[in-house]
Structure formats: structure tokens, C-alpha cells
N, C-alpha and C positions, 0 to 999 in steps of 0.2 A: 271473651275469647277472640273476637274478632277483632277490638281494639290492641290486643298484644299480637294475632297475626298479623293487620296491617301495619303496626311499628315494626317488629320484625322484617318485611320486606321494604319498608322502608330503610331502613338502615342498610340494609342489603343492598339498593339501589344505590345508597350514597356512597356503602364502601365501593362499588362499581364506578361510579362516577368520579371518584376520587381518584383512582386508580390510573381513569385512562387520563384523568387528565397530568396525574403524575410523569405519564411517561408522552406527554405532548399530543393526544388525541384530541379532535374537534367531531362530535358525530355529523357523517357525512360527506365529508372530504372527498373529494375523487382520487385518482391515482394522479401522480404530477407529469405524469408521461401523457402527450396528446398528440404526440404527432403517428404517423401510421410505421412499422417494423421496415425494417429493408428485407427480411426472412418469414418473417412472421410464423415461426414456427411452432406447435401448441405445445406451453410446458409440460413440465413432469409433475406438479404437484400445483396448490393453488398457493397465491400468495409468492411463486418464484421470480413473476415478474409484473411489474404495474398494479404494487399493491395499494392500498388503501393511503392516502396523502395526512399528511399531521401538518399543525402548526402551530414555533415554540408560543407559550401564553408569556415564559418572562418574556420583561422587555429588556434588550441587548442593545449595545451598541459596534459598530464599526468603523474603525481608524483605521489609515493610512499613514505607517508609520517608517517608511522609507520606500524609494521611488529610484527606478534604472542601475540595479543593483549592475547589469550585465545579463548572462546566459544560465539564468541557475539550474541548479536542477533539486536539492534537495535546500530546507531547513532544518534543523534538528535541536533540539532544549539541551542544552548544555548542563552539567549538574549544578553550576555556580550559578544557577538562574539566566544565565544570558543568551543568546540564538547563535548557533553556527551555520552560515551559509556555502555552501559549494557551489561555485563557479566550471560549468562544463569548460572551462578556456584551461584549469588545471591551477585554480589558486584559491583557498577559503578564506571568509572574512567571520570575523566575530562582532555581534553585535548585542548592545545592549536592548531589554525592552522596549523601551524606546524607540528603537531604530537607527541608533544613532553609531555608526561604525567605531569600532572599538579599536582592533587591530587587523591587518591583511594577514595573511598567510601563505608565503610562496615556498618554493624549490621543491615542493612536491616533486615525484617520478615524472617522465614525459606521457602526455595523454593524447589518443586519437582524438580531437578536435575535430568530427566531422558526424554529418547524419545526426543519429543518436547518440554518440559516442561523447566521448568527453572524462572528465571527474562526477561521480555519480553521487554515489551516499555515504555517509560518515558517523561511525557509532562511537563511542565514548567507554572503555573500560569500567568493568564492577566497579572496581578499585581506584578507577580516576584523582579521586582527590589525593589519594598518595603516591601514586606512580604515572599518573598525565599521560597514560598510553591512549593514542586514537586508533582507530582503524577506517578505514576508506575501500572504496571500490571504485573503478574508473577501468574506460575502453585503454588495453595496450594493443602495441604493436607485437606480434609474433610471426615465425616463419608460418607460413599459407594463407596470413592474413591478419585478423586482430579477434582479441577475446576480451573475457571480462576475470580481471587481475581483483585480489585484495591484498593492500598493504597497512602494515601498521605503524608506528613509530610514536618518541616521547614528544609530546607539546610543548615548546618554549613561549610563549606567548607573547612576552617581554621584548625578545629577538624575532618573533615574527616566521616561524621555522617551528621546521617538524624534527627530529633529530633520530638516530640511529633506524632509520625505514629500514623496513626487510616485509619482502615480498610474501605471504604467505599461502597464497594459494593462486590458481589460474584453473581458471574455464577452459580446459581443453575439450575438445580440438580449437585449433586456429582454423578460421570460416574467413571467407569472401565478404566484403560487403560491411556496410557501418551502423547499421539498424538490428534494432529488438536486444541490446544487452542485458534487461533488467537494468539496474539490479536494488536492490534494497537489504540496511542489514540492520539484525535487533539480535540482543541480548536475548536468554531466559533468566529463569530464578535461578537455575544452579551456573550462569555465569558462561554459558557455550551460546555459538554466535550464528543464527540460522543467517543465510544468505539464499536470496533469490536472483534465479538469472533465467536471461533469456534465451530463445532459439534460434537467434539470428536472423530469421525473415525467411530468407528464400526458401524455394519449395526442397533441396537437394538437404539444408541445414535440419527445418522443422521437424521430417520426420524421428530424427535423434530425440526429438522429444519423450517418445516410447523405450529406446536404449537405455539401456543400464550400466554401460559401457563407456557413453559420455557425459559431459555437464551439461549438454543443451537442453534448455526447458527443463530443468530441476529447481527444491526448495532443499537446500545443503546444509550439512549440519557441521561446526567442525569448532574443535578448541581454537584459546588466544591463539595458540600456537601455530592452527592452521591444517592441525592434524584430526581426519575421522575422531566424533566421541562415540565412544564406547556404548553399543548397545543401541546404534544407528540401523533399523529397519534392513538393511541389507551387509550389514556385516556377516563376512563369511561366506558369500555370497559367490560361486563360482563367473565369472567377468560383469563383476558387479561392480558399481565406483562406492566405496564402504562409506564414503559424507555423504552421500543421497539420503533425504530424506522424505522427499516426496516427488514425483513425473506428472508428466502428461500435461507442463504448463508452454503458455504461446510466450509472453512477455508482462512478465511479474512484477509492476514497477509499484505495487503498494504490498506494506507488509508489518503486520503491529501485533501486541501481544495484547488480547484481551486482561486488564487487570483484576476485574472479577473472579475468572476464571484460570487464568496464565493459558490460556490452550492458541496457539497461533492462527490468524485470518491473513487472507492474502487476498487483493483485487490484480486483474490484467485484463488486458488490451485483449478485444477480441478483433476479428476481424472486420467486414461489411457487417459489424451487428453481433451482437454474443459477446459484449464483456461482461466480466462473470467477479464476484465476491465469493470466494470458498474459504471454509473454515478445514483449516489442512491437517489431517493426523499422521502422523511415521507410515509410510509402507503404502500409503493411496493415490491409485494414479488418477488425474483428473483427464483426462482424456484426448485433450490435442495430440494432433488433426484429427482422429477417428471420431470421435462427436465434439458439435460445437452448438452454438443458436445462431451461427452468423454463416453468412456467406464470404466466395472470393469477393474482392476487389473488383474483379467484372461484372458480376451477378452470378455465377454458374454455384453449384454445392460444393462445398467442401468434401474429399473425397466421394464416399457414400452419401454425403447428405444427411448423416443419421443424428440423433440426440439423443440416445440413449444404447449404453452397452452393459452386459453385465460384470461385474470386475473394476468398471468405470465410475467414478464419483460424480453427481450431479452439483452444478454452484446452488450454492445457499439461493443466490439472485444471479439475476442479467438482468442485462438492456438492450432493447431493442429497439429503436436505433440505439447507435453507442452513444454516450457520453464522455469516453477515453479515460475514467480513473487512473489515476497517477500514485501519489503519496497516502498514505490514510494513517489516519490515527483514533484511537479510541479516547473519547473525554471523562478525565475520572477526578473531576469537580464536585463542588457541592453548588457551585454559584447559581449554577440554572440547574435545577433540580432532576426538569424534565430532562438533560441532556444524558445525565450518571449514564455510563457506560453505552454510549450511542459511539457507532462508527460513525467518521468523516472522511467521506474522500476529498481529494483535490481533482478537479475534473479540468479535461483540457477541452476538446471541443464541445463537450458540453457547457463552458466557460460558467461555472458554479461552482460551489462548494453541496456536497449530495450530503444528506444526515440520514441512518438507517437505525431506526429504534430495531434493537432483534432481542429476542426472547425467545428460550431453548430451542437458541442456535436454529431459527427461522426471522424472515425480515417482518414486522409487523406494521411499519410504516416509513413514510420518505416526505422528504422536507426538502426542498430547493433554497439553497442561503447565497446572497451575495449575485446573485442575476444580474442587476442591474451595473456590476461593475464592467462588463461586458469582457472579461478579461480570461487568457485560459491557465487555470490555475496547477502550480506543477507540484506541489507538495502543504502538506499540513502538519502540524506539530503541534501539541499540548502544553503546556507548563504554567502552574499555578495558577488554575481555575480560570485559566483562558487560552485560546487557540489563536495560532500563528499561520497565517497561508500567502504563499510566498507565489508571484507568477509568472512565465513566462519572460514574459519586459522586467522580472526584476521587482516588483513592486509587492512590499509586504504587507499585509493586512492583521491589526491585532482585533480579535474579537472577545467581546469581557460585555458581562453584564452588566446595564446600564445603571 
């Protein structure tokens, strides 16, 4: 009896130990945050922030597989297998695995070129391979100021051109000022186009973030067409915007669709500290400015100071200090095992690539990749069992298992 209970917890142990190390677990790790919070405020639950540290067991490699691309802002997997690059100046380039530039892409619409502004993200049609339709987002000019525009049109790629653009939506109000537009845009399963955007920065702009009235600080839901889909959290809605489909965000510049799951994650910019990873559902407000984990830019609280309201959604994580997430993408490989279904951000001052093992929709552990490149990273992208991160200076990194 006692020789079949200790095999019994033996086996037990090893399914246990199999396990964590399936999903990239070392017992002991510390958390990969060591520097002290600029807020240090006490979370809402354990595990929301400076969890437990991993690290991957395969062995990977990292290339550098194109260098001074220009001002990017996004990358994005194209269906045909190849990377598309956006140039905040107002021009995309296509490029192969490799890195090796394929074709430019110009006469796009005129772009605010300034701050944060520019040509931002670029999503690719369901139906791409038969109808070559893109869509894009990018800072426009408008009367009171500039907002955040999405436009679509067919792909010539041959000629180097977009053809038949039409504008299909705009971020109203036109705001002051050339910071925080978001924006990021992703397909779902049934083919409708969520769009993240920002609150514009200043204190006069942000508070719209709680309005339901404007686009500021919203996660929007809207057909190719550009029109509300059907059955959007506030359709109906007396002076409600009927694309809204989630508030209370600061500046949303990562945004992916778990494949596991299809349910959307989104990261943003917090301010002095509190950038936050939230897994976003129709109709919940995430709480900017009335709670955050960060302070101003001076040191003073935001508003009240507060971190929790009720009504309010808490982020899955934060960082404290920030790390500035940007791009993210979820890895749905088989190559590195331990990776299946891990977010990636692109981190800018935190000049890393962050990996977030999560499980029912809680972070379980964090992985620092690419440190030592010392570079600040503005986007990431998946395609065929390898990740693309593109930075700042332009410079693309392919990462593929060794």
C-alpha cells in the first residue's frame, strides 16, 4: 500500500513539474522588477504586479534582420507571409522575412508628422487574398486641431500605391496638441474591426475618456465599412457614440486577440507608473483618470489618488515603474512550447521585449527577452512560429527558435 501511495504522488509531482515547466517556470525566480515604484501603491489582488519571474528552457535565437528602417511605428504579418512596416513620415514598406525590402508604399492621405502623430497601424482585410483591401490609422489634420482618422483602400503592390482610399471613420473631437492617439487596429472572427485610440494627453482632453459622447480614450468597434456593428455595448444608447465598445482608457497603443480564446487584451501607457495590460469585454470602463497605479508627471495623485472604484475594471497587471508597452502580440506557435499562447509586448523605455505567461485570464509569470539590445522597442508581430520586433531607430529583430 505504501509502495502504490508513494508512486501515486510521485507521478503527481511529475505531472506538476512538467507542467510548470511546460509553460516556462524555474522554481524560485524572483519577480524581474527590482527597481523601487515611483507610486508604489498596494494592488488589488496578488500577482497584479511583480509576479513571480520565468525563464524560456528552449533555446532561441535572435537576428537582426533589417537596420534604419526610418520612424516606424507598427509591423504587422501580412497574409502572404511577408511584414508590413509603417513609417510615422506617411509611407509603408513591405518586406520580406528576411528583411529585405520588397516594395515602398506611398500617396497615402497627408499625416500629422509630429509628437506622436504620424501613420500609425495597419490591418489587412478577412478577405485580403481576393480583394487586397488595407486599412490604416494615422494622426489627421482637423478643424480645432488633429485626431485619429482610419482609412482604407485596395493594395497595388506592383505600382507601389494604395488605390480607391476613403476615409472611414475619425476620432472626433479635433483636440490641441499631437500626443496620445493610440491607435491600434485588429480584426475578430466574424470579420468587424476593433480600433483603439487615445485621449489626447492634456488634462482638458483626458477627462472625455469617461464620455460616451466622444472617441477619446475608447476601444471601438465598427464594420469594413466604418459603420457601428450591430449589437455594440451601447447601441441605443441616448448620447452615446454606438462604435464604443469599451472607456476609461489613457493611450492604447497595444492591442491583439487572444487565439485561444478570441476575447481581446489591450496594453497602455500609464502615466508616472500604472501601465496596465487589461483583458477588455463590451460595455467596461477601465477607469482613467478616476483610478490609476501611477502618478502625474510631477509627482502629485492623479485626481483623487484612488485605485480602485466600483463600476471600474482593475488591469489584469501593471508596472510600476513603467516600462511604456507599445505593440503586443500573443504567440500561437508550436516551436517553443513553453511560449503557446503568451503575450508579448514591445516595450519602449523599458527597452525589452516583456513575455506574460497568463492563465484564466490572470499573469503567472514575466520574462525580460532582448535586454541587452538596449533599444526601445515599438511593436511586435507573430508569424509562422516566430516573432518580429521592430524599434524605434527602425531596426527589426526576427526571433525563431534555435
Amino acid at each position: 500500500m505504501r509502495k502504490k501511495a508513494a508512486l501515486f504522488f510521485t507521478v503527481i509531482a511529475a505531472i506538476f513539474v512538467s507542467a510548470a515547466l511546460a509553460i516556462g517556470y524555474q522554481e524560485g525566480l524572483p519577480p524581474v522588477e527590482t527597481k523601487p515604484g515611483f507610486a508604489n501603491y498596494k494592488p488589488a489582488f496578488a500577482g497584479q504586479t511583480r509576479v513571480a519571474g520565468a525563464r524560456t528552457k528552449t533555446p532561441y535565437k535572435v537576428v537582426k534582420i533589417a537596420k534604419r528602417l526610418g520612424n516606424p511605428f507598427a509591423i504587422v504579418a501580412m497574409p502572404d507571409g511577408r511584414l508590413m512596416v509603417t513609417l510615422k513620415s506617411g509611407t509603408m514598406e513591405i518586406h520580406d522575412n528576411n528583411g529585405a525590402l520588397v516594395k515602398k508604399i506611398t500617396g497615402l492621405p497627408e499625416v500629422v508628422y509630429a509628437g506622436q502623430g504620424g501613420l500609425l497601424d495597419v490591418a489587412f482585410d478577412p478577405r485580403f487574398g481576393s480583394n487586397k483591401i488595407i486599412y490604416w490609422s494615422y494622426a489627421e489634420k482637423a478643424d480645432g486641431g488633429t485626431l485619429t482618422a482610419v482609412a482604407k483602400g485596395k493594395l497595388d503592390v506592383a505600382a507601389g500605391k494604395v488605390d480607391n482610399v476613403t476615409v472611414i471613420f475619425r476620432a472626433t473631437p479635433a483636440t490641441k496638441g499631437n500626443l496620445q492617439f493610440g491607435s491600434r487596429l485588429v480584426f475578430d472572427k466574424k470579420g468587424d474591426l476593433f480600433v483603439s485610440l487615445g485621449e489626447k494627453f492634456a488634462p482638458e482632453n483626458r477627462v472625455h475618456a469617461q464620455d460616451l459622447d466622444t472617441y477619446l480614450g475608447k476601444i471601438i468597434r465598427i464594420t469594413t465599412a466604418g459603420k457601428p456593428v450591430t449589437g455594440n455595448p451601447f447601441e441605443g444608447r441616448a448620447g452615446a457614440r454606438p462604435e464604443i465598445y469599451s472607456l476609461g482608457h489613457r493611450n492604447p497603443d497595444g492591442l491583439d486577440i487572444d487565439p485561444a480564446t478570441g476575447e481581446l487584451w489591450e496594453a497602455e501607457f500609464g502615466p508616472h507608473g500604472g501601465d496596465e495590460v487589461n483583458w477588455i469585454r463590451p460595455g467596461k470602463n477601465y477607469g482613467w483618470p478616476v483610478i490609476t497605479y501611477g502618478l502625474e508627471y510631477s509627482g502629485d495623485k492623479v485626481g483623487d489618488g484612488i485605485q480602485q472604484k466600483l463600476g471600474m475594471e482593475q488591469p489584469v497587471y501593471y508596472w510600476d515603474p513603467v516600462v511604456s508597452p507599445c505593440g503586443i502580440c500573443f504567440y500561437n506557435g508550436t516551436a517553443i512550447p513553453e511560449w503557446k499562447d503568451n503575450l508579448f509586448l514591445a516595450c519602449l523605455s523599458g527597452q525589452q521585449i516583456d513575455r506574460l505567461i497568463i492563465r484564466n485570464n490572470r499573469v503567472v509569470g514575466e520574462e525580460r527577452l532582448l535586454t541587452d539590445k538596449n533599444q526601445r522597442f515599438r511593436d511586435i508581430a507573430y508569424m509562422n512560429n516566430m516573432l518580429f520586433a521592430i524599434t524605434d531607430d527602425g531596426d527589426i529583430y526576427r526571433i525563431e527558435k534555435q
